[in-house]
C-alpha distance (Angstrom), angle and dihedral (degrees) to the residues before:
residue distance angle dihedral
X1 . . .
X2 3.99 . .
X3 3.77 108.9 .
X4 3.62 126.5 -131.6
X5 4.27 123.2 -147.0
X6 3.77 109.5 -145.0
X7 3.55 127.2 -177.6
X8 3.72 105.6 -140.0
X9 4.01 125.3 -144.1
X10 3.96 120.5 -162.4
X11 3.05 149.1 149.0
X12 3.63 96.9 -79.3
X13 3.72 125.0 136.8
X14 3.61 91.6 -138.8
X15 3.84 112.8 94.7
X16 3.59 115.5 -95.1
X17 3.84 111.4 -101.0
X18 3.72 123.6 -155.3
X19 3.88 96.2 -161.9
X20 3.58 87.0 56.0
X21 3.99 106.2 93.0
X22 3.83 124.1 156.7
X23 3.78 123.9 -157.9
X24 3.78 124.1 -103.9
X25 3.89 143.0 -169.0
X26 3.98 119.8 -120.5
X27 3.34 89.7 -101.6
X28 3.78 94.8 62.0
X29 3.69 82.5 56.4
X30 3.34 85.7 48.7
X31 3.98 88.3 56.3
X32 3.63 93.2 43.9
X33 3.70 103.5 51.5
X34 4.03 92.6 44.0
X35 3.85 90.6 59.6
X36 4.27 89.9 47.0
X37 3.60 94.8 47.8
X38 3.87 82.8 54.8
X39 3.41 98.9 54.6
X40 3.36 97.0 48.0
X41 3.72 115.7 105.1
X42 4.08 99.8 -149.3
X43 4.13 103.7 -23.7
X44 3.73 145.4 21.2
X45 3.92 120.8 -157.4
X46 3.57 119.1 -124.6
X47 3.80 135.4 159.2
X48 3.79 110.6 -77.0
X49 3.36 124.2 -103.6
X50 3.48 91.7 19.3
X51 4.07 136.7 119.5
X52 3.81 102.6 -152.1
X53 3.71 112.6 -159.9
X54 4.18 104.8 -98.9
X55 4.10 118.3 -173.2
X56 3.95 124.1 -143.2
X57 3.59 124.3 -158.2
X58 3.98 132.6 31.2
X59 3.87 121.8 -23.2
X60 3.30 133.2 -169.8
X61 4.32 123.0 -129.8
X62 3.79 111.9 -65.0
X63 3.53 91.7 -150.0
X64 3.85 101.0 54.8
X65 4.25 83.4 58.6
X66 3.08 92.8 45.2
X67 3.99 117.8 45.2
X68 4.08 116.6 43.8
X69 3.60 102.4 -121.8
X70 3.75 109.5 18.4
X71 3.85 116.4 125.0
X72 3.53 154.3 170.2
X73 3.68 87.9 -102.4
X74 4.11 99.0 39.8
X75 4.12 81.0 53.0
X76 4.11 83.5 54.8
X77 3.50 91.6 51.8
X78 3.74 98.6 54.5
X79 3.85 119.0 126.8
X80 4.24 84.0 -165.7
X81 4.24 82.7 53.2
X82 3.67 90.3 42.8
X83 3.74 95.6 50.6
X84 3.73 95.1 39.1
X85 4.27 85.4 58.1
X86 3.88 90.6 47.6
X87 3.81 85.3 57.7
X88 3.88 100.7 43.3
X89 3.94 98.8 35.1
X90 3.84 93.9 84.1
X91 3.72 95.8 44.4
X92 3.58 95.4 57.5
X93 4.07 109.7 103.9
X94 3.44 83.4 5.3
X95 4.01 121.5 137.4
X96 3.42 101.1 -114.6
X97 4.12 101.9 -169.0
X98 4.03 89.7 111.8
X99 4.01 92.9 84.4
X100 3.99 88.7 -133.7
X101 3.79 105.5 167.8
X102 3.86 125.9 -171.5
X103 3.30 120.1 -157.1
X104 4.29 122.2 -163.1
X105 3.58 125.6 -159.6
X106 3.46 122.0 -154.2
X107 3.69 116.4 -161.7
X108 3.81 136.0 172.6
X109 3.80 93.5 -146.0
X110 3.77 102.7 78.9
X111 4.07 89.5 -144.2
X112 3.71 87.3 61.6
């Protein structure tokens, strides 16, 4: 079976790391693609001429396959969740007509 290299994102307090990419089955492609394609508003961007592999039906977190000790309850736990939900809380319900944008830098030097 073809392998797949995924970069995974979580919930993890440690920073994100491009080089770091873990190796997946087609069917985590699969997984992966299905949730883009629905979040795309009209079109998702693909190689041409291709036919990447696209899942239907329920899935189960990427992440909990794919890194050894990662969660439901080590996502809970995150201070980078925690602070994201501090941020978003307020807005929720919230007219949003005044164009107020926040914008979140994520560093790996601590000073910023």
């Amino acid at each position: 079976m073809k392998k797949a290299h995924i970069v995974p994102r979580t919930w993890t307090d440690t920073p994100d790391d491009e080089r770091t990419r873990v190796r997946a089955t087609r069917d985590h492609a699969r997984n992966l693609n299905a949730f883009t394609v629905a979040n795309a508003d009209r079109q998702w961007f693909h190689l041409p001429d291709t036919s990447p592999p696209v899942g239907s039906g329920s899935f189960l977190p990427l992440s909990a396959q794919l890194l050894h000790g990662y969660t439901p309850e080590a996502a809970a736990r995150s201070q980078r969740r925690a602070a994201t939900s501090a941020e978003i809380q307020p807005k929720i319900g919230r007219d949003l007509s005044d164009q107020e944008v926040t914008i979140v830098k994520v560093s790996r030097d601590p000073a910023g």
